[in-house]
C-alpha positions in Angstrom: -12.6 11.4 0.5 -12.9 12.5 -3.4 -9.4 12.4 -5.2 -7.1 16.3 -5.9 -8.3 17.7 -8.8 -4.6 17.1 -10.3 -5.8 13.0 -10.1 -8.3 13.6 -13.0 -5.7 14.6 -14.9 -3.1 12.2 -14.2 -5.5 9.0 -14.6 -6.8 10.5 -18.1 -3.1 10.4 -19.2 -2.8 6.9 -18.2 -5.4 6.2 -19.8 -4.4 7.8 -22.5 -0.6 6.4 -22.5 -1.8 2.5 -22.1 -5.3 2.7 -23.5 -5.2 5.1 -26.6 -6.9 8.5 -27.5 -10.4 6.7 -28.2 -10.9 5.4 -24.6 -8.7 8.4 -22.7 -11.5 10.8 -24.3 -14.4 8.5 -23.0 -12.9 8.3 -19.7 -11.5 12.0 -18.9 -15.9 12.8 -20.3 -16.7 10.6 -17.5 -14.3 12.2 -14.7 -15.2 16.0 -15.7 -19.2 15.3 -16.2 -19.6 12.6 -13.8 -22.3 9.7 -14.3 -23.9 9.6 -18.6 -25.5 8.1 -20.2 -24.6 6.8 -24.4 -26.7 9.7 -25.6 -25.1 12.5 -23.8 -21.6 10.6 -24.1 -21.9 10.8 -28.0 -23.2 14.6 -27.5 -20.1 15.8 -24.9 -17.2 13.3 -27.3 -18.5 13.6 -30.6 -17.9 10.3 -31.5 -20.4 7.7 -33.2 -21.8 5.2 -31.3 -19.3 2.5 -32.8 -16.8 4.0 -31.7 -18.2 4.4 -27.8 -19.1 0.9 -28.0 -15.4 0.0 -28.2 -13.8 2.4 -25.8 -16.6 1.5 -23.3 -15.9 -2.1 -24.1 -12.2 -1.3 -23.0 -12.9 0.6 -20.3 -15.4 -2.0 -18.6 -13.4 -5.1 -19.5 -10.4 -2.9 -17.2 -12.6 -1.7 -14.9 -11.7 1.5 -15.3 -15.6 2.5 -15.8 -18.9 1.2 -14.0 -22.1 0.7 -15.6 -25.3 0.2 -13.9 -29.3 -0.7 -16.2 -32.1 1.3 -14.3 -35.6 -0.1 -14.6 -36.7 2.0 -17.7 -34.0 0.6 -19.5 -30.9 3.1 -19.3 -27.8 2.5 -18.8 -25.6 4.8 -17.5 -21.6 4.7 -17.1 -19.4 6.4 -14.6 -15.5 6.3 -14.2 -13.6 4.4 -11.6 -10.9 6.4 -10.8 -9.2 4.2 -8.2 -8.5 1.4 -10.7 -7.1 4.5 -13.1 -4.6 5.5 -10.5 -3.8 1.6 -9.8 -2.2 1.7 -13.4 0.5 3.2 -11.9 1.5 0.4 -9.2 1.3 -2.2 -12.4 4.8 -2.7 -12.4 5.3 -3.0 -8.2 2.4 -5.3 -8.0 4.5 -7.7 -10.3 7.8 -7.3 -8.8 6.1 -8.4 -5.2 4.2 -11.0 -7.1 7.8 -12.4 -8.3 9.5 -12.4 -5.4 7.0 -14.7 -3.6 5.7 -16.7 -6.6 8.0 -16.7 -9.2 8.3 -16.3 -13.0 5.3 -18.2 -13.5 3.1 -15.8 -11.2 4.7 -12.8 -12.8 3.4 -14.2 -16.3 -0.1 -14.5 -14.9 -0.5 -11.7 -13.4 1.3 -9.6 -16.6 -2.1 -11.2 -18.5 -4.3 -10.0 -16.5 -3.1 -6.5 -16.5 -3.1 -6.4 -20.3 -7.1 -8.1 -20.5 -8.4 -6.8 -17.3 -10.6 -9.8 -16.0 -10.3 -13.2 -18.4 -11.7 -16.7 -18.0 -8.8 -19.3 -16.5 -9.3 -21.1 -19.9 -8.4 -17.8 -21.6 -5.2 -17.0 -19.6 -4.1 -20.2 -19.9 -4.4 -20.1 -24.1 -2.4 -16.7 -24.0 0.4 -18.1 -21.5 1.2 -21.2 -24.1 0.5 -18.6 -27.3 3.4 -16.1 -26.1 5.4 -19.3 -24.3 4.9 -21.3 -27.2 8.4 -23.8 -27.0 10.2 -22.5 -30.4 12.9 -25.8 -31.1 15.7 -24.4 -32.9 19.2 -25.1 -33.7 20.5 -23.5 -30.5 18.5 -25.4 -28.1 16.0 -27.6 -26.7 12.9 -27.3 -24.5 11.8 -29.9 -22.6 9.5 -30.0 -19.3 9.4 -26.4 -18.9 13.3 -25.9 -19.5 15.0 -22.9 -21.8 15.6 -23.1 -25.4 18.1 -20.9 -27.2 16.0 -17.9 -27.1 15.1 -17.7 -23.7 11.4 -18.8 -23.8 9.5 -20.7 -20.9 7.1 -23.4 -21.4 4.4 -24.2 -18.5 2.1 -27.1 -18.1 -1.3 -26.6 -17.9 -0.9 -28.2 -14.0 1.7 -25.3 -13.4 -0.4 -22.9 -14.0 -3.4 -24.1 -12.1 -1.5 -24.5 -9.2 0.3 -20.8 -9.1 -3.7 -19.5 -9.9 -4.5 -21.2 -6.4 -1.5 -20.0 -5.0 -2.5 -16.8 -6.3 -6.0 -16.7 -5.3 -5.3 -18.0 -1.8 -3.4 -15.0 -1.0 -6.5 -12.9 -2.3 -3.8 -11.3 -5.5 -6.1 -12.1 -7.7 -9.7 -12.7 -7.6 -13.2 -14.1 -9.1 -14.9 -11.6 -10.5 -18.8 -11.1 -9.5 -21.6 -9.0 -11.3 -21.7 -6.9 -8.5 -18.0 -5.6 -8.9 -19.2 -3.7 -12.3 -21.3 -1.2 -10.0 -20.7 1.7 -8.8 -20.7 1.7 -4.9 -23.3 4.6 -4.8 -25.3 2.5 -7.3 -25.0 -0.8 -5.0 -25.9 1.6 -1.8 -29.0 3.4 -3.5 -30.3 0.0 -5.2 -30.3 -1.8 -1.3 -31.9 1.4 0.2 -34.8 1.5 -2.4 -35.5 -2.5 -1.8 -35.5 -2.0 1.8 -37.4 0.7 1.8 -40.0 -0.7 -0.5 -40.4 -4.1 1.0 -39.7 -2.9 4.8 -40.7 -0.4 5.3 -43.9 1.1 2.8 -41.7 3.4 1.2 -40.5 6.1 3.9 -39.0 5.6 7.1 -40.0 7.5 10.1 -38.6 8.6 13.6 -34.8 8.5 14.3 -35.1 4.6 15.6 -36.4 3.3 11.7 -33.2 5.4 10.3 -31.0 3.6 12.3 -32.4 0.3 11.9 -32.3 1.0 8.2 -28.6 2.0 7.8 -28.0 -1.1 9.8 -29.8 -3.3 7.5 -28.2 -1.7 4.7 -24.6 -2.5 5.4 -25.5 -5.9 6.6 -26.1 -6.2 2.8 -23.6 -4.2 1.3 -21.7 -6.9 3.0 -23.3 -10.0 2.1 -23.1 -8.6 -1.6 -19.8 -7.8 -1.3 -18.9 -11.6 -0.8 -20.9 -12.5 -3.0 -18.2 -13.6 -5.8 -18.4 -17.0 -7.4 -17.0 -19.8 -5.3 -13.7 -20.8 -7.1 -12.3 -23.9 -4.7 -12.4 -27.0 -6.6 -14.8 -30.0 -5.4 -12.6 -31.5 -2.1 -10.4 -28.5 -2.1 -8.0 -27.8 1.2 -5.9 -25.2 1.4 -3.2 -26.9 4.2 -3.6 -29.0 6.6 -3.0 -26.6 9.6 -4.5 -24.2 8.9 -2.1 -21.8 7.4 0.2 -21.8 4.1 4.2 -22.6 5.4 6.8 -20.2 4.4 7.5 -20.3 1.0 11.0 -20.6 -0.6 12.6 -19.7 -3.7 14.3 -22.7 -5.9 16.4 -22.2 -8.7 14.7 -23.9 -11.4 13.4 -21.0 -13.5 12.9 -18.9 -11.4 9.6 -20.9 -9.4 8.6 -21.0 -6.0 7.1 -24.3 -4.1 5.8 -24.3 -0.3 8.4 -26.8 1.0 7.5 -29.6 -1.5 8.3 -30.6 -5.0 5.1 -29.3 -7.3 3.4 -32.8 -8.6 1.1 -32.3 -12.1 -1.4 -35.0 -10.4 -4.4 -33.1 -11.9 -6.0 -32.8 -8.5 -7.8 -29.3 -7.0 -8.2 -28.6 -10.8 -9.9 -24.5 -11.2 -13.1 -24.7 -13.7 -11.9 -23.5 -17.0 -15.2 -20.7 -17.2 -14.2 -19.1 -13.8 -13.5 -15.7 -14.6 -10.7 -13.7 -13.0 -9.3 -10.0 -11.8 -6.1 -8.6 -10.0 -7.8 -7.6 -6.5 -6.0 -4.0 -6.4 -7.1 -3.5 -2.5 -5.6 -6.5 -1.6 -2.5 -5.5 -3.2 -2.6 -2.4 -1.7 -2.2 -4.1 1.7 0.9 -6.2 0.7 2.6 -2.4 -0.4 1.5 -1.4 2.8 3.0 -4.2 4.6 6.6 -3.4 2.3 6.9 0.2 3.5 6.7 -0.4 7.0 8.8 -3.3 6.4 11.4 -0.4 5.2 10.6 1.4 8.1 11.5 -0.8 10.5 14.5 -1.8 9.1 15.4 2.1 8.7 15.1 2.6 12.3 15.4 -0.7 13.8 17.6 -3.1 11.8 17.6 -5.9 9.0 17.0 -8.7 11.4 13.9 -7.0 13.6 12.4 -6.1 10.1 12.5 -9.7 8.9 10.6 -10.6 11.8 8.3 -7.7 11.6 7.9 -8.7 7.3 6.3 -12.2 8.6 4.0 -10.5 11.7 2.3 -8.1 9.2 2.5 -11.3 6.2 0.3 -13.3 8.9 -2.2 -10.3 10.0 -2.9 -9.6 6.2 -4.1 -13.2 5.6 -7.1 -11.4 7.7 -7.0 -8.2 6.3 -9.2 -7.6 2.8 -8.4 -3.9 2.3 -6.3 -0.8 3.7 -9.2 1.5 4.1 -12.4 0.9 5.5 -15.5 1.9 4.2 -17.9 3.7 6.3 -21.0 2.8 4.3 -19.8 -1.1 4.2 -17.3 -1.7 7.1 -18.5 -1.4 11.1 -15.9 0.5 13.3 -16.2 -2.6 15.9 -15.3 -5.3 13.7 -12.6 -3.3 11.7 -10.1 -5.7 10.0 -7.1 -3.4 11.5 -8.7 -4.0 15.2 -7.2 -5.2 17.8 -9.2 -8.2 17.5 -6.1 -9.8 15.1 -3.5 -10.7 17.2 -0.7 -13.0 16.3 1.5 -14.9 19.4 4.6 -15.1 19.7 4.7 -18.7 19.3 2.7 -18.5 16.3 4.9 -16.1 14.5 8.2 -18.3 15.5 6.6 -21.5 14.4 5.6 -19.3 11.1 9.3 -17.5 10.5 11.4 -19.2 8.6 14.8 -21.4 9.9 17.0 -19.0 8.1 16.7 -16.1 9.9 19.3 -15.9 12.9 16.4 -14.0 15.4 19.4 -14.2 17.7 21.3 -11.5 15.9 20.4 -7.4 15.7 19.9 -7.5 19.6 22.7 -5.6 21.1 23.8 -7.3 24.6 25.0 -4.7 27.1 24.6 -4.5 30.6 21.6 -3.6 32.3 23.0 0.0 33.8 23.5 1.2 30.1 19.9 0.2 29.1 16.6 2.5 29.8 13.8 0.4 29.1 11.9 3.0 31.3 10.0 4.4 27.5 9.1 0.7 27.0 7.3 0.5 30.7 5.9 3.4 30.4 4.3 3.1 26.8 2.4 -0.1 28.0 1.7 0.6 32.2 -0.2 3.8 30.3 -1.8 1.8 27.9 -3.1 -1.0 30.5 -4.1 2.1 32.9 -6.2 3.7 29.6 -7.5 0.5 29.3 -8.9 -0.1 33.0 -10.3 3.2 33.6 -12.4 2.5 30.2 -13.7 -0.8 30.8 -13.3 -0.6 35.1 -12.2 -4.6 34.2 -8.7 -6.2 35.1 -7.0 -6.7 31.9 -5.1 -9.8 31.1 -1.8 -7.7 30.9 -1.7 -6.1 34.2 1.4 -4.9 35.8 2.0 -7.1 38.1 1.4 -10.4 36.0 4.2 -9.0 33.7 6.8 -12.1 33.4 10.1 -12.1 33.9 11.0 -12.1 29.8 8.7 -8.5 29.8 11.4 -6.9 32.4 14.5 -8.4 30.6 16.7 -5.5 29.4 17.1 -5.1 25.4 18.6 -3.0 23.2 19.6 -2.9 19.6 22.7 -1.7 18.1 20.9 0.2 15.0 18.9 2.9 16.4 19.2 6.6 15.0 17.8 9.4 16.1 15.8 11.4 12.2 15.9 14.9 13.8 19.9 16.0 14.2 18.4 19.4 16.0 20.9 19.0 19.5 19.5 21.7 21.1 15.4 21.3 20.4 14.0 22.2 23.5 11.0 19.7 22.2 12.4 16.7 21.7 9.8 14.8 23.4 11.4 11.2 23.2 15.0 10.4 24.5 17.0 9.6 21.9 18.4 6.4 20.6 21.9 8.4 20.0 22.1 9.1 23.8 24.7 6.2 24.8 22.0 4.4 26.4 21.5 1.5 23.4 24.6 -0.3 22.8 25.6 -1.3 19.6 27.3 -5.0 20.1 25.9 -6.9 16.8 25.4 -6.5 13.1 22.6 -7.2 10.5 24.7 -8.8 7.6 25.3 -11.6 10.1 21.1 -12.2 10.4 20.9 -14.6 7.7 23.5 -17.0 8.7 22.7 -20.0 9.7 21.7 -20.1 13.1 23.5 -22.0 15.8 21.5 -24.9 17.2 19.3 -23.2 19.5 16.1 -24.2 21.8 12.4 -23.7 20.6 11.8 -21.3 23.7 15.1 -19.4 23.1 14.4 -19.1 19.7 10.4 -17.2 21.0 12.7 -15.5 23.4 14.6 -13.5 20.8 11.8 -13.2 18.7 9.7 -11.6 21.6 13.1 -9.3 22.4 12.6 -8.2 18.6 9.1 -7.3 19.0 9.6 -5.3 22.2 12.2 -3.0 19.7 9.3 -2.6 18.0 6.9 -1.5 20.7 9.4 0.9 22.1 10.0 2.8 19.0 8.1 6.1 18.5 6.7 4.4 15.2 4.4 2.2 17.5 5.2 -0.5 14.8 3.1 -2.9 17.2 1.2 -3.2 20.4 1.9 -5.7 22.8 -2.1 -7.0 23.9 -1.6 -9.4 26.3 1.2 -12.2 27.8 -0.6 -15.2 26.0 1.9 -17.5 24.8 5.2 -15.3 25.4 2.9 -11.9 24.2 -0.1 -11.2 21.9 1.1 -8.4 19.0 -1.0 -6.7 16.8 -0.1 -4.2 14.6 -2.1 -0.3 14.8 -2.2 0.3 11.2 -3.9 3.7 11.3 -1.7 4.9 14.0 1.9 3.9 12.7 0.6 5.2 9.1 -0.3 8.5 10.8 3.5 8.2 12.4 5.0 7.4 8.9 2.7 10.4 7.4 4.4 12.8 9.9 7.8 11.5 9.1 7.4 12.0 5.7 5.8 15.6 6.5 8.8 16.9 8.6 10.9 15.4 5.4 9.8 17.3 3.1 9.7 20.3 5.3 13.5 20.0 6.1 14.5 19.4 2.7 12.7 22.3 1.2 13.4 24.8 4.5 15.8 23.8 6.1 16.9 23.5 9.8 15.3 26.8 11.2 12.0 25.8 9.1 11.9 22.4 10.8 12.3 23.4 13.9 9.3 26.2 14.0 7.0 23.7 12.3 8.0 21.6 15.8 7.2 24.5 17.9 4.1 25.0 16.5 2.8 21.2 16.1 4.0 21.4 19.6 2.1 24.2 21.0 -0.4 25.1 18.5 -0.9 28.6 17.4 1.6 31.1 18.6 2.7 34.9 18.2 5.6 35.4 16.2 7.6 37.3 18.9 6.6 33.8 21.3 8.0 31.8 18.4 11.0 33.1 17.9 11.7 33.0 22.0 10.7 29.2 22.2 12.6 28.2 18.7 15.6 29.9 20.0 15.7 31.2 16.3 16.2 35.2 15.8 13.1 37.5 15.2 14.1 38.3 11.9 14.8 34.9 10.7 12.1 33.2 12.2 9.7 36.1 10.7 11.1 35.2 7.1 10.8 31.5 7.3 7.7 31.8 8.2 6.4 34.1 5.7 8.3 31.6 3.0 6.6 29.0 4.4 3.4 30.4 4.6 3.4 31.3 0.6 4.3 27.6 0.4 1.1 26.7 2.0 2.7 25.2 4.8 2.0 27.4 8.0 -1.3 29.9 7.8 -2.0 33.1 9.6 -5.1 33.8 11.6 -6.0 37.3 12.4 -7.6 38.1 15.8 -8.2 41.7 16.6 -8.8 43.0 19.9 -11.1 45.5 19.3 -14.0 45.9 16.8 -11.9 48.7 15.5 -9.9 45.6 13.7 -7.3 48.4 13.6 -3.7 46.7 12.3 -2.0 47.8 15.7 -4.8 46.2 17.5 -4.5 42.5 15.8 -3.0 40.0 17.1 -1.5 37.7 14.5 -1.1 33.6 15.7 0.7 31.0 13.4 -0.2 27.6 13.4 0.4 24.5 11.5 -2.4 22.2 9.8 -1.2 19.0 9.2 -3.8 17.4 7.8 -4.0 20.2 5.1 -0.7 20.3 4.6 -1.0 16.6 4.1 -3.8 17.2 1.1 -1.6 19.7 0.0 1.3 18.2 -0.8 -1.1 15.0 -2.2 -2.2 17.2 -4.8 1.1 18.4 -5.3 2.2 14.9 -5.7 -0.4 13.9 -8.4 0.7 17.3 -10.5 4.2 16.2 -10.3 3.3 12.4 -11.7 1.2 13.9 -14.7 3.9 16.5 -15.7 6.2 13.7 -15.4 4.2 11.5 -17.8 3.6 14.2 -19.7 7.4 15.4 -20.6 7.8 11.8 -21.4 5.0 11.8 -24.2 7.2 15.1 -25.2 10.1 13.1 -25.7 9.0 10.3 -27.2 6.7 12.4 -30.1 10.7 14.3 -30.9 11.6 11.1 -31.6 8.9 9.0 -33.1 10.8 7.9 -36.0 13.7 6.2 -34.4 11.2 4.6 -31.1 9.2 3.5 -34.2 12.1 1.9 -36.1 13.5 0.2 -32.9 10.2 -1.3 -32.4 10.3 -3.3 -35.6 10.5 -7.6 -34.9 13.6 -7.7 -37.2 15.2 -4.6 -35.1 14.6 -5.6 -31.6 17.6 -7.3 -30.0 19.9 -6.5 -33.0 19.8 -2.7 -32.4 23.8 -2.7 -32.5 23.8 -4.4 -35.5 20.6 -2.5 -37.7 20.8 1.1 -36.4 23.4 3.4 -36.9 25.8 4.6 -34.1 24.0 8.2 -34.0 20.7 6.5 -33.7 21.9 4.1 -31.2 23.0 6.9 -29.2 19.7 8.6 -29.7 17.8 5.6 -28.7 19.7 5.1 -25.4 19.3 8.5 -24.0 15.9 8.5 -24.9 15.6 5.4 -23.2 17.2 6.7 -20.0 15.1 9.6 -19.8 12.3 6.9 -19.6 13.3 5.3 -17.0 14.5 8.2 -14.7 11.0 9.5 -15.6 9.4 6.5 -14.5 11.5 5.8 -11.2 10.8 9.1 -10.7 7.1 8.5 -10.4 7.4 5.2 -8.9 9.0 7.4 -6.1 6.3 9.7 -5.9 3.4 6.9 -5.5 5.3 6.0 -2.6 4.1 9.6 -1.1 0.5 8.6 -2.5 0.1 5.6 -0.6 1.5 7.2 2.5 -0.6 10.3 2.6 -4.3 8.4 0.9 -4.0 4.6 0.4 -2.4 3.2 3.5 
């Protein structure tokens, strides 16, 4: 899937906006034409070849273009559009970066944005260059402490031990030669060496095809791990197997797993090992936040804390969001059901400071329908036996006594507010059956002194919220250890993709439009007079929301006549709702609203040029009360404002981005 045409424009103004006019040119070239080479470069920019060796110099130290050397000698350069877009989610990869790791993480990982891939020894020099302890009259720094001015200090075993932090968590990465080509160019270069030494050439009959693609992702994978080996000589990550929780201490702003951090020069990182931020992986921990949000949107505080550390735990074995058909086999998908995480394993992983025993509401078991719950997994195990005509581990009747036990949670709500929707297919959480008996704020007291196997208990009670809701935030796989979860990624995206769908919808038609696009996802296509009877909704008023919504783009119209006459009084005329195109749609839609966004605040930065100039000056910066004049000042902060509503603007809409193409 090739990105909207309204992408190519909005990566060529980030480009632009963070890489200058000289490499935005070279780049927006390579999106347009596709794969050049230096000489037709220099014929479609009009630029010397000086000045193409820098922007490409930019451009591949970034990523932001590949470059592959065929046999004869060429080279040729094509743009990587995917690390353009990931300009964008700068700024969230280094507020989720400092909320695990710290100040010192943050500082890292800020390098690394600004040089693209550097050497440790290299990011190490720059940390202590812009760090550099500045002794004046208003303060000290010593070990790392604050001066007067605000400015950290690191040692050298710091930062080797946040870069293994780092890379064990896969947020950064060793870069390999391979990275700097072009999938297509990897794919093409393994199919002509097979071919060649395999195969004399050609293959022939369906059977050598097969065997061929076969072969070939076999070694798109193998080269695709093949990156430089950066654990030092008698490196261990823990003990066990698994990093502990980590926690935040108040000493600028670091973050230790469970022990004080010891400079004893050990598991040392070799100085010429050349690093990346590993944008996929990131990807995954974004992923990980919005459902997070999710859960605690329909759920509650308490069941999403738990939920945070289940996905934290899968994503230790999940690389990338999106698999690759070329690279990745369907069977052994990363998002399979083949991760599963116990619930002893996730309550020996969540941390003591979570009260798991609050956000459960306790009622009695005549005002609790656990009937959706049942239902949801007696279907699943039935799907399951008919398939593979085996007894499943998590049969019926070997469901335990904690499985039956009654739950409910006080923080349900219901998204649709339609009372009479005669296709409400789910019973509501609204409908007096949940009762509401406990409240999140208290989930990060400290617990009372509770049992290990009370402790699972409310942790597995958490879990089943999450099964039961129509998000099906996770699947319960088998009764191992107190109940084997796993989490359905491309399901409960799809889920999230329609919430965000009906939305938009609501927002932009209101009630009557929401409730015809539920008809028709419902029932597929329909004629308008069969609409209006099912939707309850008047003729006339269902006729014009459904014309608005059509010149909208999203409901279509498909003519089928009943004679060949095609005579207008002989057509029938059926209604029906696309979601996936609607879903590409508003994508586009989405990446035209970013780029106009950037591009009104390049508008109103050029109107003022002058003063953004003048604040930017080392003697003006944190004096501006004191230097600039009170008109300026003014000037400056409502210019200022209109940045940052522009930009939270289009942190917002990446939000839609990753729903609808990255997750």
């Amino acid at each position: 899937m090739s990105r909207p045409k309204h992408a190519v424009e909005l990566c060529s103004l980030l480009v632009d906006d963070i890489y200058g006019e000289l490499s935005s040119r070279i780049f927006a070239t390579l999106l347009r034409r596709g794969r050049l080479s230096m000489v037709a470069l220099k014929r479609l920019t009009q630029l010397t070849t000086r000045q193409l060796k820098l922007g490409l110099t930019v451009l591949v130290r970034q990523n932001l273009v590949y470059h592959n050397s065929e046999e004869r000698g060429d080279t040729t350069y094509e743009a990587n559009i995917d690390a353009a877009y990931a300009l964008v989610r700068s700024g969230k990869i280094l507020e989720i970066v400092g909320e695990q790791f710290g100040s010192v993480a943050t500082d890292i990982m800020e390098q690394l944005v600004l040089l693209g891939h550097a050497k440790v020894s290299n990011i190490v020099a720059e940390l202590n260059k812009s760090h550099e302890v500045q002794t004046n009259g208003n303060g000290n720094a010593i070990n790392g402490a604050t001066n007067g001015n605000g400015i950290h200090s690191y040692s050298s075993g710091q930062l080797n031990h946040t870069l293994i932090q780092l890379l064990e968590e896969g947020f950064i990465q060793p870069v390999g030669q391979n990275m700097f080509r072009s999938p297509t160019d990897s794919y093409n270069a393994v199919e002509k060496a097979l071919l060649q030494d395999s195969y004399g050439g050609a293959t022939r009959g369906t059977k050598q095809k097969d065997e061929l693609r076969s072969r070939i992702r076999v070694r798109l994978q193998e080269l695709r791990a093949e990156v430089p080996n950066w654990k030092p000589v008698g490196y261990s990550r823990h003990m066990n197997g698994s990093a502990p929780k980590r926690r935040r201490l108040s000493h600028n702003g670091s973050v230790t797993n469970n022990h004080d951090f010891v400079d004893d020069g050990s598991n040392k990182l070799d100085e010429n090992l050349v690093l990346r931020i590993n944008h996929e992986k990131c990807t995954v921990f974004m992923r990980n936040r919005r459902l997070v949000e999710l859960a605690n949107s329909r759920i509650g505080e308490t069941t999403s804390y738990i939920y945070a550390e289940l996905l934290r735990l899968l994503s230790e074995r999940i690389p990338r969001c999106r698999r690759d058909p070329k690279i990745d086999d369907a069977v052994n998908d990363a998002d399979g059901p083949s991760i599963v995480i116990t619930t002893q394993e996730l309550t020996d992983a969540l941390s003591k400071t979570i009260n798991v025993s609050t956000g459960i509401g306790k009622a009695i078991s005549q005002n609790i329908d656990t009937s959706m719950l049942d239902k949801l997994q007696n279907g699943r195990k039935r799907k399951a036996r008919d398939e593979a005509e085996v007894e499943d581990d998590a049969s019926p009747n070997e469901e335990s006594e904690e499985d039956r036990k009654p739950f409910a949670n006080g923080n349900g709500h219901a998204m649709d507010v339609d009372e009479d929707d005669p296709f409400e297919d789910q019973p509501r959480a609204s409908n007096g059956k949940r009762a509401a008996t406990s409240h999140d704020h208290e989930s990060r007291a400290p617990p009372p002194t509770e049992s290990r196997q009370a402790r699972m208990m409310h942790v597995m009670n958490h879990l089943q919220l999450l099964a039961a809701d129509d998000c099906h935030l996770v699947r319960k796989c088998s009764t191992r250890q107190m109940g084997e979860w796993t989490v359905d990624f491309e399901r409960v995206i799809e889920r999230l993709r329609e919430l965000e769908i009906d939305s938009i919808i609501y927002e932009n038609f209101g009630k009557n439009g929401h409730r015809l696009i539920r008809v028709l996802k419902k029932m597929g296509k329909l004629e308008e007079t069969h609409i209006s009877k099912v939707a309850l909704v008047k003729k006339a008023d269902s006729r014009t929301k459904l014309v608005e919504m059509q010149l909208h783009g999203m409901v279509d119209i498909q003519e089928v006549p009943r004679d060949p006459g095609r005579i207008i009084m002989r057509t029938t005329f059926l209604w029906f709702f696309d979601q996936d195109r609607v879903a590409s749609l508003l994508l586009d839609r989405t990446y035209k609203a970013m780029s106009r966004c950037l591009q009104r605040l390049d508008v109103e930065k050029r109107r003022k040029a002058d003063l953004i100039a003048l604040s930017e000056r080392i003697d003006v910066q944190g004096h501006e009360e004191d230097m600039l004049r009170c008109e300026q000042l003014n000037q400056l902060r409502e210019i200022r404002a209109k940045e940052e509503d522009l930009l939270g603007q289009i942190g917002r809409l990446d939000e839609l981005v990753g729903v609808f193409y990255d997750y």
